[in-house]
C-alpha positions in Angstrom: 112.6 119.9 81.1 115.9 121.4 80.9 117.8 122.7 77.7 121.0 120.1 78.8 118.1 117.3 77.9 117.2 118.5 75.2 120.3 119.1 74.0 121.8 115.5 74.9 118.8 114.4 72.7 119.6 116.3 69.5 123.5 114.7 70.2 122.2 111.3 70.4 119.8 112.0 67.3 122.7 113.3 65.1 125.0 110.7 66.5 122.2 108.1 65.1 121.8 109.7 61.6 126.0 109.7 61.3 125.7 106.3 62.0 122.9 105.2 59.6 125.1 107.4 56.7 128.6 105.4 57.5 126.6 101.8 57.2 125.1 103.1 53.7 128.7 104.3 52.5 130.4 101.6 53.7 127.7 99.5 51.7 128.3 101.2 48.5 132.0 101.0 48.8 132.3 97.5 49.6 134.6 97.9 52.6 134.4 97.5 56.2 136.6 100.1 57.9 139.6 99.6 55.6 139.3 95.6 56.9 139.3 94.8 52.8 136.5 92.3 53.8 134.2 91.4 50.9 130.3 93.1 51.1 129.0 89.7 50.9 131.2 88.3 54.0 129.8 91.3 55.9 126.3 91.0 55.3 124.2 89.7 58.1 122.4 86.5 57.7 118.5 86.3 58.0 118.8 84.6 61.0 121.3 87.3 62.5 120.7 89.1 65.2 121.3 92.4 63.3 118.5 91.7 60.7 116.0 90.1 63.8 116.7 93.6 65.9 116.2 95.6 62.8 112.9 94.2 62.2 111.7 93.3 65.6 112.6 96.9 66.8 111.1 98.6 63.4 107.6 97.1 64.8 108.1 98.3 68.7 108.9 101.9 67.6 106.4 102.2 65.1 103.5 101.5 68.1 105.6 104.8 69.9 105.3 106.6 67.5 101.5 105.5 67.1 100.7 106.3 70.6 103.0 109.4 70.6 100.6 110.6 68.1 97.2 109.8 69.8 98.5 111.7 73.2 99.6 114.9 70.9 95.9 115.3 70.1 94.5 114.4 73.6 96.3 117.0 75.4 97.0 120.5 75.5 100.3 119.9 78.3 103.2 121.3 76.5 105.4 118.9 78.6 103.9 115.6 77.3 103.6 117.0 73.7 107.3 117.5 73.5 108.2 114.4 74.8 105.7 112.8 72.4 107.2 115.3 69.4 110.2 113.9 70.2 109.9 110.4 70.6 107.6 110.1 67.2 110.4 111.9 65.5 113.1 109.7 66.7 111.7 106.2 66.4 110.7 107.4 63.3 114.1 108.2 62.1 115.6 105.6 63.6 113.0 102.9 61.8 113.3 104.1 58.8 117.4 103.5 59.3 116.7 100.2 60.2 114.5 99.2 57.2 117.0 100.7 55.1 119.7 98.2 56.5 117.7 95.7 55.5 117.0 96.6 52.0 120.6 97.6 51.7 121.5 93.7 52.7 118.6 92.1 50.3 116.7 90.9 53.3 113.3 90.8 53.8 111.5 92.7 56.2 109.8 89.7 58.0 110.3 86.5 59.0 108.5 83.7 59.9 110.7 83.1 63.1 109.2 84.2 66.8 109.9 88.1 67.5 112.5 88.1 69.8 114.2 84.7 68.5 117.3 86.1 68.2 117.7 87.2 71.3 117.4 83.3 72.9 120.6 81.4 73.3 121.7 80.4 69.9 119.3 82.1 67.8 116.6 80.7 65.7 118.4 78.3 63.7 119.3 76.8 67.1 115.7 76.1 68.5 116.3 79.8 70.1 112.3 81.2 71.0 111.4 84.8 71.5 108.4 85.9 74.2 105.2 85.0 71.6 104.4 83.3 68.5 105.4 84.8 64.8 101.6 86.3 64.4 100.2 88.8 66.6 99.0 87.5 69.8 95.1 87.4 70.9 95.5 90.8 72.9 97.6 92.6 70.2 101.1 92.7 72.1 104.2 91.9 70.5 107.3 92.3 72.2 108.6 93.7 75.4 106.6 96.7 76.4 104.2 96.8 73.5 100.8 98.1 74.4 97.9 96.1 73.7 95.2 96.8 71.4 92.8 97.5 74.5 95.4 99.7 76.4 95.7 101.8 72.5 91.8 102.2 72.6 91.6 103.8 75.9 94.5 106.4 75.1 91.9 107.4 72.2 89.2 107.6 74.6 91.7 109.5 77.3 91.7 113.0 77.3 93.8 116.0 78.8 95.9 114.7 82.5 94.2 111.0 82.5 95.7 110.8 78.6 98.9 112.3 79.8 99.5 109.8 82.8 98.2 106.7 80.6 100.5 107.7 77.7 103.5 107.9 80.3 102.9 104.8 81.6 102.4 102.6 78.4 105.4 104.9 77.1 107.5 104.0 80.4 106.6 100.0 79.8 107.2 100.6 76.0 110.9 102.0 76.7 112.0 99.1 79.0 111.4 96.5 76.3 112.7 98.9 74.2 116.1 99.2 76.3 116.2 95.1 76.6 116.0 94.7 73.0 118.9 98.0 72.2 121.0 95.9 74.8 120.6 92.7 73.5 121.5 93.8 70.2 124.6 95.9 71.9 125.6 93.0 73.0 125.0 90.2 69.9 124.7 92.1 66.4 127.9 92.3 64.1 127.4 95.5 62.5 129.3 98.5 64.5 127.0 100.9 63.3 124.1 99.1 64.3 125.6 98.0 67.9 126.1 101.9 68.6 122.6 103.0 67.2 121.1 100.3 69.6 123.4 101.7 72.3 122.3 105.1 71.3 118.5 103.7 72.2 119.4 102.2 75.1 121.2 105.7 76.5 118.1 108.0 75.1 115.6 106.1 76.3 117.1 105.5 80.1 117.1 109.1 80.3 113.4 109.6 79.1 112.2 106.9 81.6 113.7 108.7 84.2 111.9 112.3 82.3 108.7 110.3 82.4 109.2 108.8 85.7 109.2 113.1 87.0 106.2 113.9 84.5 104.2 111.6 86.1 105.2 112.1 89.9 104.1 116.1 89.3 100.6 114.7 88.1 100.6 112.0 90.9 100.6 109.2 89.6 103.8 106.7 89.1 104.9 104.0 86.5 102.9 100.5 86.5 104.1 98.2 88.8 
């Protein structure tokens, strides 16, 4: 791992917590950029795609940040516990930004629509359907990504370089969803700051898959196919 990464990180981290402080000023101001728009007319709706990628991405990085947690006390590898001490402190950040934005627009932090909904054609209030059913599905997966309650239990029971690959892997599947959600929110939410913070995801996490993808070719092993 090479200071420029590490340095790129802290930008896009910084960048992130600029971005969560301008959507809480802007809030308490009741203006939009000098627009003179109303802070009701801005306010997403529940059915939004900025409130369903604030929640729905609030549950995928809280499971990173729980498995970036188990592989810090499976392994001794420097490597793989800075990545995890990273990633644990980002998604962290970043969710607690995102739960924010929703108690700064009075909406509640879950919904009886499918995750993903508002990422189908027309959103929820159009028939739109995410990838599963509102509740937790049989083998504990969510979203795009999301390891299942199985795959948790045998990163407990990992230890040292099986615990390191297994975590890279799940990680590596996690961050894909990850970066299809960020880009589907780039593309559809209404909120500037929130459309760079998920672009912001989608940039950091691109260049940890390709971190991960070298972390595990030196132990080798490979992502899932």
């Amino acid at each position: 791992m090479t200071r420029t990464y590490w340095a790129a990180v802290t930008a896009v981290v910084l960048a992130m917590l600029f971005a969560a402080g301008a959507v809480t000023v802007a809030a308490g101001n009741g203006n939009d950029g000098g627009s003179g728009a109303s802070a009701a007319s801005r306010t997403p709706g529940e059915d939004s795609a900025d409130a369903g990628f604030a929640r729905d991405m609030s549950v995928h990085h809280q499971q990173a940040v729980e498995m970036s947690f188990i592989v810090r006390d499976r392994t001794k590898d420097e490597e793989v516990r800075r990545l995890a001490y990273d990633i644990a402190n980002t998604q962290a950040n970043q969710r607690g930004m995102m739960l924010g934005w929703l108690d700064l627009w009075g909406l509640p932090k879950v919904s009886s629509d499918e995750p993903m909904a508002w990422m189908a054609e027309g959103g929820p209030e159009h028939g739109g359907h995410g990838s599963h059913g509102a509740h937790e599905v049989s083998d504990g997966s969510l979203m795009p990504g999301m390891a299942t309650r199985a795959e948790l239990a045998k990163l407990r029971e990992a230890d040292g370089k099986e615990a390191e690959i297994l975590y890279l892997q799940l990680m590596t599947d996690h961050h894909k969803g990850g970066v299809t959600m960020a880009q589907g929110c780039a593309d559809r939410c209404e909120v500037g700051t929130e459309r760079s913070l998920a672009q912001g995801m989608v940039d950091a996490q691109e260049s940890e898959l390709a971190l991960m993808a070298d972390l595990l070719k030196a132990r080798g092993a490979a992502p899932r196919p």
